[in-house]
C-alpha positions as CSV (number, residue, x, y, z in Angstrom):
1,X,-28.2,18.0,-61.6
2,X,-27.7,21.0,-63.7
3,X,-27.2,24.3,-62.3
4,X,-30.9,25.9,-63.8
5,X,-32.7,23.0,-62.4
6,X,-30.8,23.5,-58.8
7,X,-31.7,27.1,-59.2
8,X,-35.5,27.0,-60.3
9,X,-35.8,24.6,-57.0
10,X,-33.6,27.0,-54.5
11,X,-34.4,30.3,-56.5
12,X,-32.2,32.7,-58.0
13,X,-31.7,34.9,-55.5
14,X,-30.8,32.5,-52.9
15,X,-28.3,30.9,-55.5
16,X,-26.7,34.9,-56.4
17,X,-24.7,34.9,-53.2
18,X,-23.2,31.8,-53.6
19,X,-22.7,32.1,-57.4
20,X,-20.9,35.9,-56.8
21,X,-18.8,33.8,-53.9
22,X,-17.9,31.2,-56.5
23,X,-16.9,33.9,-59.1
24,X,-20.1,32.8,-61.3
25,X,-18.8,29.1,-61.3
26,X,-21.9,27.3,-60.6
27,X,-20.9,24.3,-60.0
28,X,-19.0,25.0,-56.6
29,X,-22.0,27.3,-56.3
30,X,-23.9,24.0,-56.1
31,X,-21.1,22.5,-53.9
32,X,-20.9,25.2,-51.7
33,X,-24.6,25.2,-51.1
34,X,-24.6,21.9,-50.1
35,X,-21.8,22.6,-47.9
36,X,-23.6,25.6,-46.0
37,X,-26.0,22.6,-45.4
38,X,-23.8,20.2,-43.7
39,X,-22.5,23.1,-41.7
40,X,-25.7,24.1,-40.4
41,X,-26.8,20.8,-39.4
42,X,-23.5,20.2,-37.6
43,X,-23.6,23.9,-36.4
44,X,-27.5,23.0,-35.3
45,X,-26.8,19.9,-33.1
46,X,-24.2,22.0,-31.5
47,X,-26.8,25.2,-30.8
48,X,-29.2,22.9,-29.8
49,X,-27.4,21.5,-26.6
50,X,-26.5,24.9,-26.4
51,X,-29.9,26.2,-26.0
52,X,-31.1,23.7,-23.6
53,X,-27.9,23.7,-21.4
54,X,-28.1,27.5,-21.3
55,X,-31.6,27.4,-20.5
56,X,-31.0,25.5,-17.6
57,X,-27.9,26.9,-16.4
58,X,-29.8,30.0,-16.1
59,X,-32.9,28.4,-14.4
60,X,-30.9,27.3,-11.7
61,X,-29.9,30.7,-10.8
62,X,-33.7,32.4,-11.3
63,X,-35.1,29.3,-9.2
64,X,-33.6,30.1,-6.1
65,X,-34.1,34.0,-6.2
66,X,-37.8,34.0,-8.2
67,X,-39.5,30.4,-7.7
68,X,-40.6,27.6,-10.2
69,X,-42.1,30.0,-11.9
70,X,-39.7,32.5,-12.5
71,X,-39.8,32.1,-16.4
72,X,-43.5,32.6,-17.1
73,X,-43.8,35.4,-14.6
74,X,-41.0,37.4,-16.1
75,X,-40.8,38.8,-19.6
76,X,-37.4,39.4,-21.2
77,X,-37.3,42.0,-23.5
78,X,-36.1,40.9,-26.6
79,X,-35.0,37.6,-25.5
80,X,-31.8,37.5,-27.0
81,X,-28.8,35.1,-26.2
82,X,-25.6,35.4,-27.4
83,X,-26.2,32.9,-30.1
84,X,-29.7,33.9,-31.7
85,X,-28.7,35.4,-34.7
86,X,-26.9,32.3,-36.0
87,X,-29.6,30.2,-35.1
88,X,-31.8,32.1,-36.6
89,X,-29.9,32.1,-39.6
90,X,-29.7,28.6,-39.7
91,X,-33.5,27.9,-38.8
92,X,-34.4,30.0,-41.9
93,X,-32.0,28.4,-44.4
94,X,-29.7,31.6,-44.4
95,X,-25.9,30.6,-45.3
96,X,-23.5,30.8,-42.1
97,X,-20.7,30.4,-44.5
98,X,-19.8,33.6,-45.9
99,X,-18.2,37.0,-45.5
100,X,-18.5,40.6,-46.4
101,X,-18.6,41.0,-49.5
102,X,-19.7,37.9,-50.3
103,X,-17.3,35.4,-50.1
104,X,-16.5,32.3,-49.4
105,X,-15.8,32.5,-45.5
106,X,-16.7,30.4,-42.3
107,X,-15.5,33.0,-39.9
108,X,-19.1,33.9,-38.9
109,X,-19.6,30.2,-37.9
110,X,-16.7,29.5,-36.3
111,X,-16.8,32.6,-34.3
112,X,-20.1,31.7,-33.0
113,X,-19.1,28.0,-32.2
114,X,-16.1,29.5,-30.3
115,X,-18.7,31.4,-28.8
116,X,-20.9,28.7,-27.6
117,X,-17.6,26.1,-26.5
118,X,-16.4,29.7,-24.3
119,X,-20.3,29.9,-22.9
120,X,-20.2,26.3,-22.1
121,X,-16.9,26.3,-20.2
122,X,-18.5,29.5,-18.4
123,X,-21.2,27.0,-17.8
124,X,-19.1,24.5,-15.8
125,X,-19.7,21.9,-18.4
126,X,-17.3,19.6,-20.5
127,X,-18.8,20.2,-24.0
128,X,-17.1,17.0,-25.8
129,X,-18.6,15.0,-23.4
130,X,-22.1,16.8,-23.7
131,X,-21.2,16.9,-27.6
132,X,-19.9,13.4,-27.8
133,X,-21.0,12.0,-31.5
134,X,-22.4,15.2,-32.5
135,X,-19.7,18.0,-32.8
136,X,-18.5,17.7,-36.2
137,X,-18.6,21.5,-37.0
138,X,-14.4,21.5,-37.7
139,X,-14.4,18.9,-39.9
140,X,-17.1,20.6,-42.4
């Protein structure tokens, strides 16, 4: 496909960043994009275990102390976890894989799946088991 077609479908400000990135070379612009895609998928599967097992890690201590209950009754204010921002980045199409100034950089991501394998360990549980056939972040 050519690089105006790819553009007029993703826009041309979504493109910019990972044109400047690519030092105007759109063709690993392209590549690149489609890489921020694989990334977030793989980077997805992994939040969404995440989510879940945190969720539930964190049931089983409000249970006990605030009943069945405990989650509608309360309201957290702001309801932010550790690992929102890069979900949310991911949930809205936002690239995870670049740094300031834009650049080509998977440091954010990384740091956040570090994040999550830490949180999971904190958790008690073994997340290549839990991950088994979906944890392909490293190899992106």
């Amino acid at each position: 496909m050519r690089y105006k077609q790819f553009e007029y479908i993703f826009s041309e400000d979504r493109m910019r960043k990972y044109v400047t990135a690519c030092n105007g070379d759109t063709r690993r612009a392209m590549t690149l994009y489609r890489y921020n895609v694989k990334l977030s998928q793989e980077m997805f599967a992994v939040i969404s275990c995440f989510e879940v097992a945190l969720r539930n890690a964190i049931d089983r201590q409000m249970k006990p102390l605030y009943g069945n209950d405990w989650l509608r009754d309360f309201v957290l204010p702001g309801g932010n976890f550790y690992i929102n921002n890069v979900r949310n980045r991911i949930a809205h199409h936002e690239p995870i894989c670049f740094g300031r100034p834009i650049c080509i950089d998977t440091t954010y991501a990384l740091n956040n799946y570090a994040r999550m394998m830490k949180l999971f360990q904190w958790m008690g549980l073994d997340s290549s088991a839990l991950l088994y056939g979906l944890d392909n972040v490293g190899k992106i």
